[in-house]
C-alpha positions as CSV (number, residue, x, y, z in Angstrom):
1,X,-55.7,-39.2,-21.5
2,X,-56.0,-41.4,-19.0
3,X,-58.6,-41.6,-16.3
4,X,-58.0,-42.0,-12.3
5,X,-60.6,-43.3,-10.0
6,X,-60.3,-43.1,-6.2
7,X,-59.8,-46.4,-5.0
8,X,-61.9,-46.1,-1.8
9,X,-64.7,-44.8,-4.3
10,X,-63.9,-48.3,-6.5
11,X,-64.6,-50.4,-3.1
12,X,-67.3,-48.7,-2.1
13,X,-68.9,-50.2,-5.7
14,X,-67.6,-53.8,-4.9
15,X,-69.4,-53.6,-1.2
16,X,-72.4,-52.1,-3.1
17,X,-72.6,-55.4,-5.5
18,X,-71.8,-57.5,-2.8
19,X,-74.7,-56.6,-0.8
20,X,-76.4,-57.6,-3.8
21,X,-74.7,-61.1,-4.4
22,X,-75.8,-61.7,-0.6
23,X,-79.5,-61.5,-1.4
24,X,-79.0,-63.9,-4.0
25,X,-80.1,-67.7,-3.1
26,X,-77.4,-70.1,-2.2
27,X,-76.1,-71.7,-5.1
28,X,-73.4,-71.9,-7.8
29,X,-73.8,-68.1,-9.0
30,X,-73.8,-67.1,-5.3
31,X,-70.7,-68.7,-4.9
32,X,-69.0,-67.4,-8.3
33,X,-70.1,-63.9,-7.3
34,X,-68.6,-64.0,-3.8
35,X,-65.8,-65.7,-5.4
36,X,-65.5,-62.7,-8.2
37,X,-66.1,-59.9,-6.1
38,X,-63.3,-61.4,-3.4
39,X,-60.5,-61.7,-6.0
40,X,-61.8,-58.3,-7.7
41,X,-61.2,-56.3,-4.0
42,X,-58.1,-57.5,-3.5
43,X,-57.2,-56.9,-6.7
44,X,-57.9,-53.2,-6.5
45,X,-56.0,-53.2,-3.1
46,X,-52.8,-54.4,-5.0
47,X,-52.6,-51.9,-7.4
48,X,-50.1,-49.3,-7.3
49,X,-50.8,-45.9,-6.6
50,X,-50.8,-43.4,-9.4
51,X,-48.1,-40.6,-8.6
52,X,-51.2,-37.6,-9.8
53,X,-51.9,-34.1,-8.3
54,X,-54.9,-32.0,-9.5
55,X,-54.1,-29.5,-12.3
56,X,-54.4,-25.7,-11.3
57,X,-55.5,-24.3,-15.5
58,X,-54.0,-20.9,-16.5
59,X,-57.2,-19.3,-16.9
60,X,-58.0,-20.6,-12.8
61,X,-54.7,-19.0,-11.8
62,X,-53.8,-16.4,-9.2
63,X,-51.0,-15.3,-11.7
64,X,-53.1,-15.2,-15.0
65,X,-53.1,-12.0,-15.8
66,X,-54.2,-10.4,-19.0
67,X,-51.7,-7.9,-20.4
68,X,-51.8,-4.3,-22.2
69,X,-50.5,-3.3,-25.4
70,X,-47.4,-2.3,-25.6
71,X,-44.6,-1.7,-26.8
72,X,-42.9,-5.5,-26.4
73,X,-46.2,-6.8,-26.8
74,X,-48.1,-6.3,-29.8
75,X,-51.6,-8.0,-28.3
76,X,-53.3,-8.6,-25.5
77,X,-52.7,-11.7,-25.3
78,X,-52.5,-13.5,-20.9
79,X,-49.1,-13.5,-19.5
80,X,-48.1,-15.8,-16.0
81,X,-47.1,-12.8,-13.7
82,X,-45.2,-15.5,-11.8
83,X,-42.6,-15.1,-15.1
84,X,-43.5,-11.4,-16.8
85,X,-42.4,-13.2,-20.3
86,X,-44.1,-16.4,-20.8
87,X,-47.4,-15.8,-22.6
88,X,-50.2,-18.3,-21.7
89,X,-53.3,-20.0,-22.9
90,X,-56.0,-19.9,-20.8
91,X,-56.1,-23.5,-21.0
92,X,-52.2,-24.1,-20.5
93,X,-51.0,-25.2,-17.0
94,X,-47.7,-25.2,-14.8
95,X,-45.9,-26.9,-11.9
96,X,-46.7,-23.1,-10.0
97,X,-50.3,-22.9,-10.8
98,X,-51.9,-21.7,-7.2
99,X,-55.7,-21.3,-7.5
100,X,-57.8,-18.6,-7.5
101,X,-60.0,-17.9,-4.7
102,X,-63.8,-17.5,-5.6
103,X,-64.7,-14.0,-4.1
């Protein structure tokens, strides 16, 4: 899986290490780490935004129900109450998923 980072969080970082190249003497690695830490921001400005959206799980669901035996049903296995026939895992997720308020 892959992993997403804010990018406003990412240049807070390269400010943070650039505060730090700016105590540095004036020199060679001075200049090589203002250098770096220019082409590194703009770099992170360039890239393309991922197209992601927080995941709502089953288990964290407003329509996670758990379900009776019955007659259809031979367990009591968690059903979606948004569709009374889908059976899911408390770690499965949808496109509906609407979270659960904490009461």
């Amino acid at each position: 899986m892959s992993d997403y980072i804010e990018r406003e969080a990412a240049l807070e970082t390269v400010k943070a290490v650039a505060n730090i190249c700016d105590s540095l003497p004036d020199g060679p690695v001075k200049e090589a780490g203002i250098l770096t830490l220019k082409t590194l921001k703009r770099n992170l400005l360039e890239l393309p935004a991922a197209d992601v959206r927080p995941v709502v799980l089953c288990r964290d669901c407003t329509f996670f129900k758990p379900q009776q035996k019955s007659k259809r049903w031979s367990s009591t296995t968690p059903m979606c109450s948004r569709s009374a026939t889908i059976k899911m895992p408390p770690d499965g997720f949808c496109s509906f998923g609407v979270k659960r308020e904490e009461s």
